[in-house]
TORGULUM-837845 format. One line per field, with one value per residue (C-alpha): residue number from 0; residue in one letter; x, y, z. Coordinates in steps of 0.1 Angstrom, whole numbers, always signed. Example, Ala and Ser with C-alpha at 12.3 -4.5 7.8 and 13.67 -1.06 7.14 Angstrom:
i <- c(0 1)
aa <- c(a s)
east <- c(+123 +137)
north <- c(-45 -11)
up <- c(+78 +71)
# end
This chain:
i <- c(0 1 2 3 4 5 6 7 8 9 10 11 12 13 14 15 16 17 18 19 20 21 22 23 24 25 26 27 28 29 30 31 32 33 34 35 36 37 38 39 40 41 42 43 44 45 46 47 48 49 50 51 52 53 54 55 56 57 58 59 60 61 62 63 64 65 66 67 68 69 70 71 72 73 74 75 76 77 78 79 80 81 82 83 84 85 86 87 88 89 90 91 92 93 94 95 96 97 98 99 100 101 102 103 104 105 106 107 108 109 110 111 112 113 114 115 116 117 118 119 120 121 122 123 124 125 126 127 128 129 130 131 132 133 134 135 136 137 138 139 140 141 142 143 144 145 146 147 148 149 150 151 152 153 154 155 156 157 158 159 160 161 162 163 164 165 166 167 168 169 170 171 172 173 174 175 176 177 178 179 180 181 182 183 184 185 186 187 188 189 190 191 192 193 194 195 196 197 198 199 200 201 202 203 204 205 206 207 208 209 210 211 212 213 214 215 216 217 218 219 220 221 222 223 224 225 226 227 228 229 230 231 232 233 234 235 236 237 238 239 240 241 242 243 244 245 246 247 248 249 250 251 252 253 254 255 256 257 258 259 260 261 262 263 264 265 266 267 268 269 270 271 272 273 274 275 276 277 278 279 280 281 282 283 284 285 286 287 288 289 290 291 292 293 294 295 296 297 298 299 300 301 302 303 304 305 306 307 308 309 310 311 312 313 314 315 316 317 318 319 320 321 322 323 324 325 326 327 328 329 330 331 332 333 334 335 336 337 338 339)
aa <- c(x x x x x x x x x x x x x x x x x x x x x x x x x x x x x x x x x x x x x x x x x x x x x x x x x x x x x x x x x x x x x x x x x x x x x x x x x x x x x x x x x x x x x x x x x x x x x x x x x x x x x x x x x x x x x x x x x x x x x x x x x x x x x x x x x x x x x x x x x x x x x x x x x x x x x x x x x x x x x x x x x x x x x x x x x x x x x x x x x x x x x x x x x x x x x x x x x x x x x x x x x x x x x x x x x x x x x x x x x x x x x x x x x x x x x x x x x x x x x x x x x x x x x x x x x x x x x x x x x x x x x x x x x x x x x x x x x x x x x x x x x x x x x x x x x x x x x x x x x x x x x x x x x x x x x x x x x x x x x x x x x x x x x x x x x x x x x x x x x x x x)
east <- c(+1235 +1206 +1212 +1226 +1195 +1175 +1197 +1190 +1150 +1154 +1172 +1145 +1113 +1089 +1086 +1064 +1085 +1064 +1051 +1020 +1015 +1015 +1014 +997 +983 +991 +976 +980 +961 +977 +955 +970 +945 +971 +963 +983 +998 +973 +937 +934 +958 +960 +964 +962 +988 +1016 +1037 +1027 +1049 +1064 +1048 +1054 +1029 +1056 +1070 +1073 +1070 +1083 +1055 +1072 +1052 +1071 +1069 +1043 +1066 +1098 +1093 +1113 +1107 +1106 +1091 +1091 +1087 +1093 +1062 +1069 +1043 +1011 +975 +947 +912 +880 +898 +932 +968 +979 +1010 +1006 +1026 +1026 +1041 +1050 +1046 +1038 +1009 +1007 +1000 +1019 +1023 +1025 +1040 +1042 +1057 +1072 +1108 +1116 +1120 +1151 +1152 +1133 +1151 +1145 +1157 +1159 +1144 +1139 +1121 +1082 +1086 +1115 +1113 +1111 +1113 +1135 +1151 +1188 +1205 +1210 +1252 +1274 +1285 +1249 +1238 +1265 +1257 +1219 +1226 +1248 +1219 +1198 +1225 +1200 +1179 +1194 +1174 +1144 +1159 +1170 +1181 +1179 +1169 +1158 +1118 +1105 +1090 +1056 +1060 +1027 +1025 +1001 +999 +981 +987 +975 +973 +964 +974 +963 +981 +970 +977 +967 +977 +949 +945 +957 +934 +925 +905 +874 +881 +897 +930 +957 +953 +988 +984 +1007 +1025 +1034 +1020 +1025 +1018 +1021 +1035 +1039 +1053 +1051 +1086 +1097 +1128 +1128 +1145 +1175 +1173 +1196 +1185 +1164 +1155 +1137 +1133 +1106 +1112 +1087 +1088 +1096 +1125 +1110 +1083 +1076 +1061 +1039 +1021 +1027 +1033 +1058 +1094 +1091 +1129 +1139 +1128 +1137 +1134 +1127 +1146 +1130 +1137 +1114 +1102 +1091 +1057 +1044 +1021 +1006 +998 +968 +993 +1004 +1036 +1056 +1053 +1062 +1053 +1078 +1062 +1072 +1050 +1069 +1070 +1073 +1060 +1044 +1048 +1056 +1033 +1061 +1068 +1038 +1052 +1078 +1071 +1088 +1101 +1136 +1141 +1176 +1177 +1209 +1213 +1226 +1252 +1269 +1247 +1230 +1195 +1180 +1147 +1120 +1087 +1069 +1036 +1028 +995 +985 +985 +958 +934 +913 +932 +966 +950 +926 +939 +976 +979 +1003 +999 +1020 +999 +1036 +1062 +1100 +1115 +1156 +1174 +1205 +1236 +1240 +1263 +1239 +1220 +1218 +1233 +1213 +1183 +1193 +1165 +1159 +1130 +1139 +1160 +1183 +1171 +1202 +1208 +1234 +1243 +1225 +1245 +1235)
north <- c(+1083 +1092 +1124 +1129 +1124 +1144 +1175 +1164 +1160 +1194 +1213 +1200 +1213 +1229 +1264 +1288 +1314 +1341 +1355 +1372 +1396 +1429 +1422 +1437 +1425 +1452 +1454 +1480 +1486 +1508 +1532 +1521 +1542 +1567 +1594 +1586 +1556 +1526 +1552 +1586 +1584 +1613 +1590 +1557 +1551 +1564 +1546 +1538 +1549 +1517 +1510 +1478 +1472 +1480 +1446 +1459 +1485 +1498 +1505 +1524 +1537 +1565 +1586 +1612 +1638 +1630 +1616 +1588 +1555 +1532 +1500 +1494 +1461 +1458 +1438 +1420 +1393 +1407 +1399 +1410 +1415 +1433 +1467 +1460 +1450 +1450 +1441 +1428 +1413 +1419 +1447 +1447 +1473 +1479 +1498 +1533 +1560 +1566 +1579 +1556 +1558 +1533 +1536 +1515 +1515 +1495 +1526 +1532 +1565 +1575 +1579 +1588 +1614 +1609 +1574 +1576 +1609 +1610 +1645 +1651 +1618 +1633 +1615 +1630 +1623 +1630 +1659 +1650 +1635 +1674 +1668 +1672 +1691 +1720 +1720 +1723 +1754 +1765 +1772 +1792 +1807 +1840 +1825 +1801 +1807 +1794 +1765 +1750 +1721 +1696 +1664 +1629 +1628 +1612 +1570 +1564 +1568 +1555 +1567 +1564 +1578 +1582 +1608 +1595 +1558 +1540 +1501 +1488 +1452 +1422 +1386 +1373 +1393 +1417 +1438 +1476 +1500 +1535 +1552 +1547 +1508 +1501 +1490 +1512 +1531 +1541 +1570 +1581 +1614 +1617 +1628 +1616 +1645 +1638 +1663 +1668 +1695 +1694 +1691 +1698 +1678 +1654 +1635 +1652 +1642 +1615 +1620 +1650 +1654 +1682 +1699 +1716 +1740 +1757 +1718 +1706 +1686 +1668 +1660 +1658 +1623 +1625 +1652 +1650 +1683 +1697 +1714 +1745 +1752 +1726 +1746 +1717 +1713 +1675 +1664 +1638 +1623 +1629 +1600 +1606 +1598 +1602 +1629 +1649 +1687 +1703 +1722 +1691 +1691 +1661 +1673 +1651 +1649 +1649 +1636 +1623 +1611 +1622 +1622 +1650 +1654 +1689 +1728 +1745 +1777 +1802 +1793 +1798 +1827 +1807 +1772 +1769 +1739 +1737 +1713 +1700 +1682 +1667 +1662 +1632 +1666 +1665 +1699 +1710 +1731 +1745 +1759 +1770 +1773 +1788 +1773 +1787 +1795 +1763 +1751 +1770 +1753 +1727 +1702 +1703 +1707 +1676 +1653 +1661 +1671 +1696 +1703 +1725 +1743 +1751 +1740 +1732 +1734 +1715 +1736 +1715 +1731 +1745 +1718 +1692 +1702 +1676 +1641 +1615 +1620 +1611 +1599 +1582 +1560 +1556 +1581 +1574 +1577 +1599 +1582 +1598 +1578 +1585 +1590 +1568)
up <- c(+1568 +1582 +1594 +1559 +1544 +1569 +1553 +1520 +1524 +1541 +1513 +1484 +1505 +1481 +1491 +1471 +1447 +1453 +1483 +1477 +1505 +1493 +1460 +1432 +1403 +1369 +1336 +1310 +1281 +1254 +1235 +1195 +1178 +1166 +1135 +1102 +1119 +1118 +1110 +1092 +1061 +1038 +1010 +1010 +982 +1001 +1023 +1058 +1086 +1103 +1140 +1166 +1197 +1227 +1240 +1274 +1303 +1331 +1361 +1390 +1424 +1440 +1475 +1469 +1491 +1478 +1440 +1444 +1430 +1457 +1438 +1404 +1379 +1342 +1325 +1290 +1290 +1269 +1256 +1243 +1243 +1229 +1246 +1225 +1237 +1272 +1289 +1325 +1361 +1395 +1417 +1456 +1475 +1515 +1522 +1519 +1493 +1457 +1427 +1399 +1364 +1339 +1306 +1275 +1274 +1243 +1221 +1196 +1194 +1225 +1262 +1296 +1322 +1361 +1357 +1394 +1402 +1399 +1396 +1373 +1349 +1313 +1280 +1248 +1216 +1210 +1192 +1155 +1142 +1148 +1110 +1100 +1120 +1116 +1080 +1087 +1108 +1085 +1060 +1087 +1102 +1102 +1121 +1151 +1178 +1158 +1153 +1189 +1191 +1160 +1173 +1158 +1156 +1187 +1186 +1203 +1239 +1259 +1295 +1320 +1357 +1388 +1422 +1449 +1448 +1480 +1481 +1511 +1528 +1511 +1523 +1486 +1452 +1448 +1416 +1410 +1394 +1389 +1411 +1388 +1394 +1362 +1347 +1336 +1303 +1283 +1258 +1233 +1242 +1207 +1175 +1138 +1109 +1072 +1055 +1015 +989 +953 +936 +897 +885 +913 +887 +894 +935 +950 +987 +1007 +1044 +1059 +1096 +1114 +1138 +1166 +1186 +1221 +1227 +1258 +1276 +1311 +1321 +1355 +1332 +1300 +1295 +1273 +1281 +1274 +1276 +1250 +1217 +1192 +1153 +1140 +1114 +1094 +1056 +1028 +1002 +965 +945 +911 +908 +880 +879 +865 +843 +829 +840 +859 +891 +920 +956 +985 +1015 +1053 +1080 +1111 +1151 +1172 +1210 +1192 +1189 +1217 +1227 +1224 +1191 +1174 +1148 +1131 +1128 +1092 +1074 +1056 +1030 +1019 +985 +975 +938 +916 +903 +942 +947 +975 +974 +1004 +1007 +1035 +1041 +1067 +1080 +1112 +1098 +1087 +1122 +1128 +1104 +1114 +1085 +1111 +1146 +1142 +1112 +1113 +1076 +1064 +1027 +1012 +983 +965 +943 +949 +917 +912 +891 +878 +871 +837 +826 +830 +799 +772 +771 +787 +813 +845 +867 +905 +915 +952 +972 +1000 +1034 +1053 +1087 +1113 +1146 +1175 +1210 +1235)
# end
């Protein structure tokens, strides 16, 4: 009996859960102070795009010759302070030189490429449902090579990283910074525009989305730099709003505030827009716009406004002439299903 006990006293000593040595206290602040997201509206009357604080991220030190993560922790308990949210957690790691990478990973339409290469870890968006996207090339089928890819607009992605980190050993949890002796900093890689075009006989729209070509597809993460080789349009849907012309006529106001990771260099001289309305008659209008000189204005480069100084007009078909007035309030928001 008493050597029984012996076992059991033995089994139920108290040993600590974690050991400290090596290990590395984390915290990341995310910069939230994103244009015509939560500051810098266009208009104020128009709906807001919707936006979460990230709920967690992924911190990963890697092998500054080879890239590959060789420690990495996910964080998911937060706070806050007079600097704004943070999430924070401890790392291990043995002594030695990294890089690091951190990066929220609880995005919907947002993923990641070679998750364990420093060097090669890129985040993207998928390619848009075939069935809608055939039918979108079909109306620029002049044009294809402008259009890349078609891709779902990009959520907020916030990265931070560092080359070069040296953790030294540490018989107590000691507290990782930057080399300026602060805590981590996660920016947003991508960018939110509001965009709006006047419309005439919106009354007769059921649903309308619209796509933007001249944008990368990708973006590489240790610097955020963009892909070059995936040329990308955004597809986005458009909302409606009451508006009134200086000619007096009903004129209303299509409008979308939407993501992208931004315009790639090489695509400078056509960065149009094509906009699909869908009528309440089963028709189909296309129409494009090119803007590729309004990103050169100060009103896109700094606030991320593109207003469109035109007018779409819906021309119904011939037999809809007389009887009663159709009209819609709210269009439908298309949604296709996105590959995993």
């Amino acid at each position: 009996m008493s050597l029984l006990l012996l076992i059991l006293f033995t089994a139920c000593e108290h040993r600590p859960l974690t050991d400290l040595t090596d290990t590395h206290y984390v915290r990341i602040y995310l910069d939230e102070h994103l244009r015509n997201v939560n500051y810098g509206f266009y208009d104020e009357t128009k709906e807001k795009p919707k936006y979460k604080t990230p709920q967690a991220v992924r911190v990963t030190l890697s092998d500054p010759e080879t890239g590959k993560v060789v420690s990495q922790r996910y964080l998911q308990e937060g706070g806050s302070d007079e600097r704004g949210n943070y999430l924070h957690g401890y790392i291990s790691a043995a002594p030695g030189e990294y890089n690091l990478l951190a990066y929220n990973f609880d995005t919907e339409a947002t993923h990641i490429n070679n998750e364990n290469s420093y060097n090669d870890m890129e985040v993207y968006t998928n390619i848009i449902d075939e069935s809608l996207s055939n039918r979108l090339q079909s109306v620029r089928a002049d044009e294809p090579t402008r259009l890349g890819d078609i891709r779902y607009e990009p959520d907020h992605v916030f990265i931070s990283s560092i080359k070069g980190i040296q953790l030294k050993s540490t018989p107590q949890a000691d507290t990782l910074q930057t080399p300026k002796g602060e805590y981590l900093l996660a920016q947003s890689v991508t960018k939110t525009y509001y965009m709006q075009v006047n419309v005439k006989g919106v009354e007769y729209v059921r649903s309308a989305v619209a796509l933007i070509t001249g944008m990368s597809g990708s973006v590489k993460m240790s610097d955020r730099s963009l892909m070059p080789e995936r040329v990308s349009s955004i597809y986005f849907n458009l909302k409606n709003a009451s508006s009134k012309a200086r000619t007096g006529d009903n004129v209303h106001v299509a409008y979308a505030s939407f993501n992208t990771f931004g315009k790639l260099p090489q695509t400078e001289g056509y960065i149009e827009i094509t906009f699909e309305f869908n009528t309440i008659y089963g028709t189909t209008q296309t129409e494009v716009i090119r803007v590729t000189d309004m990103f050169e204005t100060e009103q896109v480069k700094e606030k991320q406004w593109i207003i469109i100084d035109k007018t779409i007009e819906i021309i119904p078909p011939e037999s809809s002439t007389g009887g009663l007035s159709p009209g819609v309030n709210e269009w439908e928001e298309i949604k296709g299903e996105i590959t995993i």
